[in-house]
C-alpha positions as CSV (number, residue, x, y, z in Angstrom):
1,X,41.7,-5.2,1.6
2,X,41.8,-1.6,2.5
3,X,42.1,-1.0,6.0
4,X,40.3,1.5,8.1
5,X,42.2,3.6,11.0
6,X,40.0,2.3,14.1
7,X,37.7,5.2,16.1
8,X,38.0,6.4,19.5
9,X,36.5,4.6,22.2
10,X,32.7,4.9,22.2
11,X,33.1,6.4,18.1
12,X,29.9,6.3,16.3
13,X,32.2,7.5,13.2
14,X,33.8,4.1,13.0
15,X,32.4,3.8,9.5
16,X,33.6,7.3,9.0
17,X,30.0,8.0,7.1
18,X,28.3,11.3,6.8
19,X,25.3,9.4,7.1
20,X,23.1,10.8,9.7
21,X,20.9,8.6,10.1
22,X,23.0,5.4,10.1
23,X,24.7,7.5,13.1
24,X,21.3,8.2,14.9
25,X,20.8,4.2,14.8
26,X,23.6,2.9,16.7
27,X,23.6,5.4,19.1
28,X,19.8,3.9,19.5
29,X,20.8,0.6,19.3
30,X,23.7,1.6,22.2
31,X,20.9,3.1,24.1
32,X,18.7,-0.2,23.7
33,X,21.7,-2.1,25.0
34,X,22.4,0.1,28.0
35,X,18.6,0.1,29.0
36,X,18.7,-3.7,28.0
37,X,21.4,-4.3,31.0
38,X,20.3,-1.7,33.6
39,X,20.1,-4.3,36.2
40,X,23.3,-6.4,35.9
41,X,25.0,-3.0,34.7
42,X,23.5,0.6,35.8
43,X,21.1,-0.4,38.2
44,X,23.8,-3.4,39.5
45,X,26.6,-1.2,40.1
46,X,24.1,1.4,41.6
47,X,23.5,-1.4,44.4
48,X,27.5,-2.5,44.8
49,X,28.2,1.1,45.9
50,X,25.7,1.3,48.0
51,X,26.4,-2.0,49.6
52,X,30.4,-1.3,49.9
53,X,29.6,2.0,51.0
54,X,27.8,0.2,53.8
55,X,30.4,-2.3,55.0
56,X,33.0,0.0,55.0
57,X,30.9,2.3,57.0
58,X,30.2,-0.5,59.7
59,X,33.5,-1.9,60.1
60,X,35.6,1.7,60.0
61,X,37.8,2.9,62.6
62,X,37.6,6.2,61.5
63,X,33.9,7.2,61.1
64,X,34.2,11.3,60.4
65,X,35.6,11.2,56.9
66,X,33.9,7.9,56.0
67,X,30.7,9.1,56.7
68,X,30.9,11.7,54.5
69,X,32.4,9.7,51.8
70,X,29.5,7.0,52.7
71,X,26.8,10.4,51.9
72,X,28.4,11.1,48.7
73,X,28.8,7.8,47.4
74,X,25.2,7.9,48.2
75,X,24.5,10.6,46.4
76,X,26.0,9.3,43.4
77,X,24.2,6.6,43.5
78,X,21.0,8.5,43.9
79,X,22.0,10.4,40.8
80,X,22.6,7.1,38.9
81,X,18.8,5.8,39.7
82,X,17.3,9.0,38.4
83,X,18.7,8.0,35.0
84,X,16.5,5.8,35.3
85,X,13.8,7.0,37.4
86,X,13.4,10.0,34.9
87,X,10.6,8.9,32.0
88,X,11.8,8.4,28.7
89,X,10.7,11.2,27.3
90,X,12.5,13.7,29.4
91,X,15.4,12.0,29.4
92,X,18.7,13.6,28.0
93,X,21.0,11.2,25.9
94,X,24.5,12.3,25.2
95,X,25.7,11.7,21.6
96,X,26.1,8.1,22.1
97,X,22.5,7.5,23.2
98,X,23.3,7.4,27.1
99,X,21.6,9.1,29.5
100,X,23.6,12.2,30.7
101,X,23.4,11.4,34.3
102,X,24.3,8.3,33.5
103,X,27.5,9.7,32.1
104,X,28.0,12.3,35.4
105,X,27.2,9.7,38.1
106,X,29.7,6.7,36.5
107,X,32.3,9.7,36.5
108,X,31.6,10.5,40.4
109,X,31.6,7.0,41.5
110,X,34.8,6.0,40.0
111,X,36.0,9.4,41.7
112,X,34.5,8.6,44.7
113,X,35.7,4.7,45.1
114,X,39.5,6.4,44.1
115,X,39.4,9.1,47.2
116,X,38.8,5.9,49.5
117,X,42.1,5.0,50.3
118,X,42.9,9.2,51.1
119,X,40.6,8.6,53.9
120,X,43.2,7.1,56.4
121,X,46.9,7.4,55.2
122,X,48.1,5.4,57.8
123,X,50.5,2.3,56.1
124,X,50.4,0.5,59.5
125,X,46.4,-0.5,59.1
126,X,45.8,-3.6,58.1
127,X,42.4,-2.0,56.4
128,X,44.3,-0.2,53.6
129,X,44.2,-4.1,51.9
130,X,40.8,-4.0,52.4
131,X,40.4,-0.4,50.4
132,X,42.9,-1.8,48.1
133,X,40.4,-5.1,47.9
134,X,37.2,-3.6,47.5
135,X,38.4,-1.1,44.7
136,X,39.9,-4.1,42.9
137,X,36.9,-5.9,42.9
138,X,34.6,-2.8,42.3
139,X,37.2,-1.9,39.2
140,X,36.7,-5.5,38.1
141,X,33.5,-6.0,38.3
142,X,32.3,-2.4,37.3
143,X,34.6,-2.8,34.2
144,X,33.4,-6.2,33.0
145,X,29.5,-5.6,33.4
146,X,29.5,-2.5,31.7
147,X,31.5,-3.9,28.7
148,X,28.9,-6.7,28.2
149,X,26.6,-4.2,28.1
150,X,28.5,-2.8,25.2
151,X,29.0,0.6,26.6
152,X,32.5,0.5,27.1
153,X,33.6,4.2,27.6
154,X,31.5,4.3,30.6
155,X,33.6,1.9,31.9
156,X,36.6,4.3,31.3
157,X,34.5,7.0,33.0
158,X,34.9,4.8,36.1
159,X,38.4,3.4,36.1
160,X,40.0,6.5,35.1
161,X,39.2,8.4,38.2
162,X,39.3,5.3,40.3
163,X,42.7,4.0,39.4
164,X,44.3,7.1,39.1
165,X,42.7,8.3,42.9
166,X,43.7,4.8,44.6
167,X,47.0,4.6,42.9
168,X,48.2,7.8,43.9
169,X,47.0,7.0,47.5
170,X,48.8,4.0,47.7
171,X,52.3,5.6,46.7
172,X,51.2,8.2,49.3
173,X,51.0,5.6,51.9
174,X,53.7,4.0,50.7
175,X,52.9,0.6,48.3
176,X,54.4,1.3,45.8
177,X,54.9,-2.4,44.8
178,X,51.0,-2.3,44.7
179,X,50.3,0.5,42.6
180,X,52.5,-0.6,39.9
181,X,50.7,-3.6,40.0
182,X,47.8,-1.8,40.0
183,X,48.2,0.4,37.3
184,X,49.5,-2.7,35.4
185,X,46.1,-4.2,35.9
186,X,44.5,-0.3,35.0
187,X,46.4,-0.5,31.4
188,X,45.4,-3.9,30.7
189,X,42.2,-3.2,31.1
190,X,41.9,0.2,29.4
191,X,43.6,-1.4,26.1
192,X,40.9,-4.3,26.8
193,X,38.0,-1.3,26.4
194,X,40.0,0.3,23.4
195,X,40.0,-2.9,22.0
196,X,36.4,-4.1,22.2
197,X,35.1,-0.6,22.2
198,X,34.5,-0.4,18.6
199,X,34.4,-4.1,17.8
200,X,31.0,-3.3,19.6
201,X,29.7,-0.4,17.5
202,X,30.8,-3.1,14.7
203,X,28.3,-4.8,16.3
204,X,26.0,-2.4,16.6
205,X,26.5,-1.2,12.9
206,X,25.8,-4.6,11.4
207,X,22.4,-4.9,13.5
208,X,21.3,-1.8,12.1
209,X,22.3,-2.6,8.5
210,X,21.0,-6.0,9.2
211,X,17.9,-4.3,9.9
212,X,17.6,-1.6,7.3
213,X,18.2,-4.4,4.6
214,X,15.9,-7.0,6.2
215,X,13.3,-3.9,6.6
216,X,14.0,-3.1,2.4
217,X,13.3,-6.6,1.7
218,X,10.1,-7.0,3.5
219,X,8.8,-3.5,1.8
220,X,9.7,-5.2,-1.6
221,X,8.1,-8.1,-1.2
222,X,4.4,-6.2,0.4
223,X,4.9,-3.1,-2.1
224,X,4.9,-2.6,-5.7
225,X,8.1,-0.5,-6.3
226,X,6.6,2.3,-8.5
227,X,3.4,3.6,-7.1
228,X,4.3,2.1,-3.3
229,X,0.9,0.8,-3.1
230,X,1.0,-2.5,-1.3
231,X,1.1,-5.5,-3.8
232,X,-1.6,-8.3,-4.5
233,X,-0.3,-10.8,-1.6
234,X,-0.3,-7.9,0.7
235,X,-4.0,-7.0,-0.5
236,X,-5.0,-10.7,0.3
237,X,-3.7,-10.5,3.1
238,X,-5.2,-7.7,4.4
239,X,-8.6,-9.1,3.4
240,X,-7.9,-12.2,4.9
241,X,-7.6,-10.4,8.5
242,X,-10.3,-7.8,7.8
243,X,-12.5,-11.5,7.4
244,X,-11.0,-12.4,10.8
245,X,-11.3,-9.8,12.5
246,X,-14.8,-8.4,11.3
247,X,-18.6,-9.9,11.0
248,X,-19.2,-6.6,8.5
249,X,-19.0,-7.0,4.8
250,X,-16.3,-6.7,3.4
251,X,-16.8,-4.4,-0.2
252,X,-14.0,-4.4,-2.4
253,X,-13.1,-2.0,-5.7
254,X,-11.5,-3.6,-8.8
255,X,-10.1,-0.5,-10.9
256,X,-9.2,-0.9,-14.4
257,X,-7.8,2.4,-16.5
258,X,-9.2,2.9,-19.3
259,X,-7.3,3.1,-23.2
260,X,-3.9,2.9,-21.3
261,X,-2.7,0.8,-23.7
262,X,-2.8,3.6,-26.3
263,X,-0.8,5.6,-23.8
264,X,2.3,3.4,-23.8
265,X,1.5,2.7,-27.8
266,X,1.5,6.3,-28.7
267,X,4.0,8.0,-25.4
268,X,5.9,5.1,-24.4
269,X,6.4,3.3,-21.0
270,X,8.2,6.1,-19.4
271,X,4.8,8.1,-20.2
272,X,2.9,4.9,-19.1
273,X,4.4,5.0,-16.4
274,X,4.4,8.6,-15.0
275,X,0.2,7.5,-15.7
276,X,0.3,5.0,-13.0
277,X,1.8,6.9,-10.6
278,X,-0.2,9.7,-10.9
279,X,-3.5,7.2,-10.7
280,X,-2.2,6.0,-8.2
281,X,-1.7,9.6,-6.5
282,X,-5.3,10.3,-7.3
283,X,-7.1,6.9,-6.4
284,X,-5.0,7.8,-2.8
285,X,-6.2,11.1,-2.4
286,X,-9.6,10.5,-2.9
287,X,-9.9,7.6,-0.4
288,X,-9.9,7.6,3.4
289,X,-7.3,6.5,5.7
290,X,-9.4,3.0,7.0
291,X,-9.7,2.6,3.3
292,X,-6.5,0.7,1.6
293,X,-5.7,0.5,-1.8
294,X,-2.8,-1.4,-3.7
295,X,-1.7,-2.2,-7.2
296,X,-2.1,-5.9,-8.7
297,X,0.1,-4.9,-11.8
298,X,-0.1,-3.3,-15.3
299,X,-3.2,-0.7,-15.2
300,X,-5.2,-2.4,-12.3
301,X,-6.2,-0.9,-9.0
302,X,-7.9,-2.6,-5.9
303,X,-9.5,-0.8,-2.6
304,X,-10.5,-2.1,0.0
305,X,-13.4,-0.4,1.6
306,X,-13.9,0.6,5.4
307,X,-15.8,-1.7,7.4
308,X,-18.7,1.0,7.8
309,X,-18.9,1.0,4.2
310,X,-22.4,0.8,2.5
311,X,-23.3,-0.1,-0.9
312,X,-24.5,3.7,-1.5
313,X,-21.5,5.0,-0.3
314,X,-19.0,2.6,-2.4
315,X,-21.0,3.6,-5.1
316,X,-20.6,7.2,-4.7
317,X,-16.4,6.7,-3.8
318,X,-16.4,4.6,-7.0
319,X,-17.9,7.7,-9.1
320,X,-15.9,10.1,-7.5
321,X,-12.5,8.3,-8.4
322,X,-13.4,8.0,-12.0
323,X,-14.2,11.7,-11.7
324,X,-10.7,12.4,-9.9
325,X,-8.9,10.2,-12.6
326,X,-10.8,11.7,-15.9
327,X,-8.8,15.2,-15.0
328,X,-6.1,15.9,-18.0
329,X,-2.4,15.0,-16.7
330,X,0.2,16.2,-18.6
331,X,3.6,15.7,-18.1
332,X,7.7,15.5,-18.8
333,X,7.1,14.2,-22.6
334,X,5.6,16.9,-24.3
335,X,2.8,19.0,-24.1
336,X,0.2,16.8,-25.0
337,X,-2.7,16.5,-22.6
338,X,-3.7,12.3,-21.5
339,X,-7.2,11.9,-21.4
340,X,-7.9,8.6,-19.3
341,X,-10.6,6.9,-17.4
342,X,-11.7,4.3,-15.3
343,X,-14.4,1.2,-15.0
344,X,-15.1,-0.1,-11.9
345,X,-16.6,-3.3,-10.7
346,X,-17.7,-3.7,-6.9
347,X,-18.2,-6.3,-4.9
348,X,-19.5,-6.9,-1.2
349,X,-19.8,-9.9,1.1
350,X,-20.2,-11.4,4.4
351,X,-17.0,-12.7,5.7
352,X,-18.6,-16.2,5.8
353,X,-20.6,-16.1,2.4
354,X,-17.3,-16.0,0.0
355,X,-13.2,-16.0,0.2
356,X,-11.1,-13.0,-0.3
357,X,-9.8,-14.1,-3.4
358,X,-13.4,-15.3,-4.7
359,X,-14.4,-11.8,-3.5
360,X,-11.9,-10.2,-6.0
361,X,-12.5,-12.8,-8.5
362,X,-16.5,-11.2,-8.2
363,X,-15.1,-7.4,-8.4
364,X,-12.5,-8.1,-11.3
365,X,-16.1,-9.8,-13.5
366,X,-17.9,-6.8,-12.6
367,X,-15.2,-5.0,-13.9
368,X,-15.3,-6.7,-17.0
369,X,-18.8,-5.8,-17.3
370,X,-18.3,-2.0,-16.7
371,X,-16.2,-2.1,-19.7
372,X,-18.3,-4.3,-21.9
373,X,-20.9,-1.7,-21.2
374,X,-18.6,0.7,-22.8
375,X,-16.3,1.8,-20.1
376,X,-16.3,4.7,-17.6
377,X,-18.6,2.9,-15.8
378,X,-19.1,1.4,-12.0
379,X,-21.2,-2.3,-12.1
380,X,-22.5,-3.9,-8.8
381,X,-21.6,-7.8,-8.6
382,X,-25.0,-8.8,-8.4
383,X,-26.9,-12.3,-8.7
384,X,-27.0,-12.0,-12.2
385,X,-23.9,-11.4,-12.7
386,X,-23.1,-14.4,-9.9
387,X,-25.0,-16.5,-12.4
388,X,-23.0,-15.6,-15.8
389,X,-19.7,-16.1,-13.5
390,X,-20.3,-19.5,-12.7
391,X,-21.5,-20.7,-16.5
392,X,-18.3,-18.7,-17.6
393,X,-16.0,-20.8,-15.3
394,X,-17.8,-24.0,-15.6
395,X,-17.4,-23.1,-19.6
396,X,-13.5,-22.6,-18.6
397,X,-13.2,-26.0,-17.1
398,X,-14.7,-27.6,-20.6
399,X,-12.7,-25.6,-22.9
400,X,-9.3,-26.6,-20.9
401,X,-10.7,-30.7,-21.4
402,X,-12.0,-30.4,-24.7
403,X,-8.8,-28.7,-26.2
404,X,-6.5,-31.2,-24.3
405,X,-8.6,-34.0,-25.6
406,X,-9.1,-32.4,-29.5
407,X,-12.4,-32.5,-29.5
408,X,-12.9,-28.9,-30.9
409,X,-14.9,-29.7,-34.5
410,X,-13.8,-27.3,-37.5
411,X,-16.7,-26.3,-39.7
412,X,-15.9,-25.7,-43.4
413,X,-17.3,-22.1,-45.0
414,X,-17.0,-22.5,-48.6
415,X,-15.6,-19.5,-51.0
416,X,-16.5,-19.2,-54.2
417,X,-15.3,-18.0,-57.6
418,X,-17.3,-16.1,-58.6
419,X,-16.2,-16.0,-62.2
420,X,-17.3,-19.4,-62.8
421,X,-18.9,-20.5,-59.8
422,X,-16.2,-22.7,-59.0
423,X,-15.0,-23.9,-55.2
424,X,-11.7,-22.0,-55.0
425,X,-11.4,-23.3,-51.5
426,X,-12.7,-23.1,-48.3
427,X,-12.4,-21.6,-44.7
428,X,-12.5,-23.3,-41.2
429,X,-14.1,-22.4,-38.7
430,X,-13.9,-23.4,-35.1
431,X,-16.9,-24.6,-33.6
432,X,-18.2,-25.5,-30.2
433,X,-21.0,-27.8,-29.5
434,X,-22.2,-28.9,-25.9
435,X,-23.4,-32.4,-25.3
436,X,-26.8,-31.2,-25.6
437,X,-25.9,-29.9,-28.9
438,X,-26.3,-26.7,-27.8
439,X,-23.6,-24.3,-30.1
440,X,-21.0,-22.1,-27.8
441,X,-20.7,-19.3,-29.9
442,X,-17.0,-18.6,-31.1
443,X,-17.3,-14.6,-29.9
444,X,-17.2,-16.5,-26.1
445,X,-14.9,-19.1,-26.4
446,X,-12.6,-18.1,-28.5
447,X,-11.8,-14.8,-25.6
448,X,-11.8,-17.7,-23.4
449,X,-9.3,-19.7,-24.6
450,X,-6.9,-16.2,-25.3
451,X,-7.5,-15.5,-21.3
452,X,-6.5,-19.3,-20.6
453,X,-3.5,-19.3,-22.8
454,X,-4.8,-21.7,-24.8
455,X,-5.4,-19.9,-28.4
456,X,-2.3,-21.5,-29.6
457,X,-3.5,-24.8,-29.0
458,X,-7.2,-23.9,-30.8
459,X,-5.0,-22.4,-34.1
460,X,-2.7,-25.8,-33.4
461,X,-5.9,-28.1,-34.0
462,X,-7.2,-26.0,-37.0
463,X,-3.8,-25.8,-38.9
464,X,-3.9,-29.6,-38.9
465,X,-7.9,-30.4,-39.2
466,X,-6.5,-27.4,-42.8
467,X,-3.7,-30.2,-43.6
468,X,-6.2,-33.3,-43.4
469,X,-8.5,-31.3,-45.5
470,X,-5.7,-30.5,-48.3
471,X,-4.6,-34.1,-48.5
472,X,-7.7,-36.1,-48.3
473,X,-8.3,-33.3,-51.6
474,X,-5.4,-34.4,-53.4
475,X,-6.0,-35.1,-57.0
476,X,-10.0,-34.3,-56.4
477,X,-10.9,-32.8,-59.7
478,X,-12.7,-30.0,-58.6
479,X,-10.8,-29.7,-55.2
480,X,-7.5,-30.6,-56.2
481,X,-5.9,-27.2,-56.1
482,X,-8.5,-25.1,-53.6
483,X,-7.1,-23.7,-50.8
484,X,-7.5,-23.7,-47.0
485,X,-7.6,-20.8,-44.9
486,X,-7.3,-20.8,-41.1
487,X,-8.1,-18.0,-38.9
488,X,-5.4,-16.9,-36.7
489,X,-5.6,-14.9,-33.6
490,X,-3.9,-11.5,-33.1
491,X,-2.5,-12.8,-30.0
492,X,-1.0,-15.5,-32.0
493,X,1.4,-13.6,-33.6
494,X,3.2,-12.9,-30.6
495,X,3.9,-16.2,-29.4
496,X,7.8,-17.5,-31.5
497,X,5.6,-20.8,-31.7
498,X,3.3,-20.2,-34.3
499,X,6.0,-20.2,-37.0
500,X,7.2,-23.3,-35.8
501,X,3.3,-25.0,-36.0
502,X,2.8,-23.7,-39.6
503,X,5.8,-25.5,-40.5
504,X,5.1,-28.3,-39.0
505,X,2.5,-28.9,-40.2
506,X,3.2,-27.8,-43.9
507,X,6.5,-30.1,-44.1
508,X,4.5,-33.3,-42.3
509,X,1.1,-32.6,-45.1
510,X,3.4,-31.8,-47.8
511,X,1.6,-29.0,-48.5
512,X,1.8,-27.0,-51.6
513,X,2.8,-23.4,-51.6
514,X,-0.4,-21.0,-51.7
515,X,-2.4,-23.5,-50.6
516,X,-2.2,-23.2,-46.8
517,X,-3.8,-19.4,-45.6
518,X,-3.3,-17.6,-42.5
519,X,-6.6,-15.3,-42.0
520,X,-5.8,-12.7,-38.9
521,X,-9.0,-12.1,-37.2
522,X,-11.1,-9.1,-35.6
523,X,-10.5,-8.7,-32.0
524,X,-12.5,-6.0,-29.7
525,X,-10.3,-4.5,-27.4
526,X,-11.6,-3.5,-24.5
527,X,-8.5,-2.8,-22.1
């Protein structure tokens, strides 16, 4: 491991960074610290001058000089206070994020408390241990609280002075003896404060990077990383409160873009993209600041409308942000002009009539809706729409049973020869009947079962109602070599099981070759 040369005492360089920012923090976090311990360390000390200053003023033999030295102590400690009696804004830090006067007034006590013992040079006074006593203990105690506070050179700004004042005195007076030991006791405790001086801003520097990662992580988990907008949960979340805190409605915006899938087909992802953040951008722009707005993924867009909101004037927000998004946007892959739009769907509520996520489950139908209605278009979430919602998930919740119990039927749609009017096979059909023989036509359920995931299974139960078909046909005169054909959904073709069904299937049936067809389907897209 590479060492690194430790920093002076009090060093916000220890990391030897040109980061200006990083350096900006600790000397915060110092300042916290400091302000954190005013009364065991600032404000404490403050109150042992004053109170020495007062017993050596009462029990002095010698009250001319002392009194003066009593004023100025007092005047230090005056000085001291105001570092704190000074608001925060007006205060002036020093480069380590302490208050300046804190700075001059540690510097004057320690000088103060180190011209004590020059006030009576007289070796025969028993009171010179008691200078010696209470400097000691002021040192001590001066030098210990403000290294728990972490501020360590401020210590040095009073034991400097201090020792180097009441060890010259007591050679002058002739204690040699003691000021050895003194000054012993004074290098000890300096290489102490070297020492733990910048194990501190270690301290200090971790907490801050602590911080900065803990803040990164938090912003990745609320935000999606390319457009910033806050992310699904964070949305939720944010209606959840508004539903707590608020007896308005609460309108939501689900925002789809319109033909962005041709964008990344025909540009690319990078283009795709560029797209989104530039919606993004747009949506942002055209919105106020009560409203918020995040990203749920791919191409969709949610707001959340200000409280005040009415339905008029979500309606006119909605038309003015597919306005703002129809504008052409070019951009860093060529000079071709992207032509997009938008369908909204809207949805409002009382905070006791429906849950935040049934309220977006309501905007993201309307939206829907806009789009079957042939896009650029804003839809209300209305009663009739309430109404289709419910028969679609209640037709959701029999799809999911009746393909896990395989109780889908597949119709048979002859083809003919038309040569010779022969059967030359036929084609199966999925086919959905209700219990009141009512018929669920495939153009709904069929969507349904691609939005569930379940289209696999569907093509899974026609493949082998095809391979019943083909053997219960086997040596049928007429029937004996038709064929079978299976529709098969384009969304099939992207799942690496379908290969593996088909095959399956055809090696369990022993089906012949040619026999066995795979019919891709029409699909409207309407992304």
């Amino acid at each position: 491991m590479r060492m690194v040369p430790a920093p002076k005492l009090g060093s916000v360089d220890m990391l030897q960074t040109d980061d200006q920012r990083l350096t900006d923090r600790i000397n915060h976090e110092r300042s916290r610290y400091f302000a954190a311990g005013q009364w065991s360390g600032p404000i404490g000390i403050t109150a042992a001058v004053g109170f020495y200053a007062v017993i050596i003023s009462s029990t002095s033999n010698s009250p001319g000089p002392l009194r003066w030295w009593v004023g100025a102590m007092f005047l230090f400690v005056l000085l001291q206070a105001g570092a704190f009696l000074v608001p925060l804004a007006a205060r002036r830090l020093d480069n380590r994020g302490i208050p300046i006067l804190s700075d001059v007034a540690y510097s004057l006590i320690g000088l103060g408390w180190g011209s004590v013992l020059w006030l009576d040079l007289d070796a025969s006074r028993a009171t010179d241990v008691r200078w010696v006593t209470l400097s000691t203990m002021f040192a001590v105690s001066a030098g210990v609280v403000a290294g728990i506070s972490g501020v360590n050179f401020l210590s040095a700004a009073v034991f400097l002075p201090m020792w180097a004042g009441a060890i010259g005195a007591l050679v002058a007076i002739g204690h040699p003896t003691t000021a050895a030991a003194c000054a012993a006791f004074a290098l000890i405790c300096f290489r102490d404060l070297y020492r733990s001086g910048y194990l501190w801003t270690e301290l200090m520097t971790l907490r801050v990077v602590s911080h900065d990662v803990a803040e990164t992580n938090l912003w990745a988990a609320t935000h999606d990383p390319m457009t910033s907008l806050v992310n699904r949960s964070s949305f939720l979340l944010a209606v959840h409160e508004r539903a707590a805190a608020s007896n308005s409605p609460i309108t939501v915006m689900f925002i789809d873009l319109d033909r962005f899938k041709e964008v990344n087909d025909n540009l690319g992802h990078a283009a795709g993209d560029h797209v989104l953040t530039e919606a993004a951008n747009r949506i942002k722009a055209s919105l106020r600041a009560t409203d918020l707005v995040g990203r749920f993924g791919g191409d969709e867009f949610c707001v959340l409308l200000d409280p005040h909101s009415d339905a008029s004037a979500a309606d006119r927000l909605a038309h003015e942000l597919i306005e703002a998004l129809e504008r052409p946007l070019d951009g860093p892959w060529g000079p071709e002009l992207i032509d997009i739009s938008a369908s909204i769907g809207i949805a409002s509520f009382a905070p006791s009539d429906a849950s935040p996520e049934r309220l977006l489950l309501d905007a993201d139908f309307a939206m829907y809706e806009a789009k079957r209605l042939g896009r650029r278009r804003v839809v209300n979430f209305g009663s009739e729409l309430e109404a289709e919602l419910s028969a679609r998930l209640g037709l959701k919740s029999d799809l999911r049973r009746l393909i896990r119990e395989g109780l889908l039927e597949a119709d048979a749609q002859p083809i003919f020869n038309l040569r010779n009017g022969a059967v030359a096979g036929v084609e199966l059909l999925a086919r959905w009947r209700l219990p009141d023989g009512t018929a669920v036509p495939p153009s709904v359920f069929i969507p349904l079962a691609e939005e569930l995931g379940l289209i696999g299974q569907v093509t899974g139960l026609m493949l082998r109602a095809a391979a019943d078909r083909l053997q219960a046909w086997e040596g049928h005169p007429e029937l004996g070599q038709a064929r079978v054909t299976v529709n098969v959904s384009a969304s099939d073709f992207t799942d690496a099981t379908l290969v593996a069904a088909v095959a399956e299937v055809v090696a369990e049936f022993q089906i012949g070759p040619g026999r066995l067809v795979l019919e891709l389907t029409e699909s409207l897209d309407v992304a």
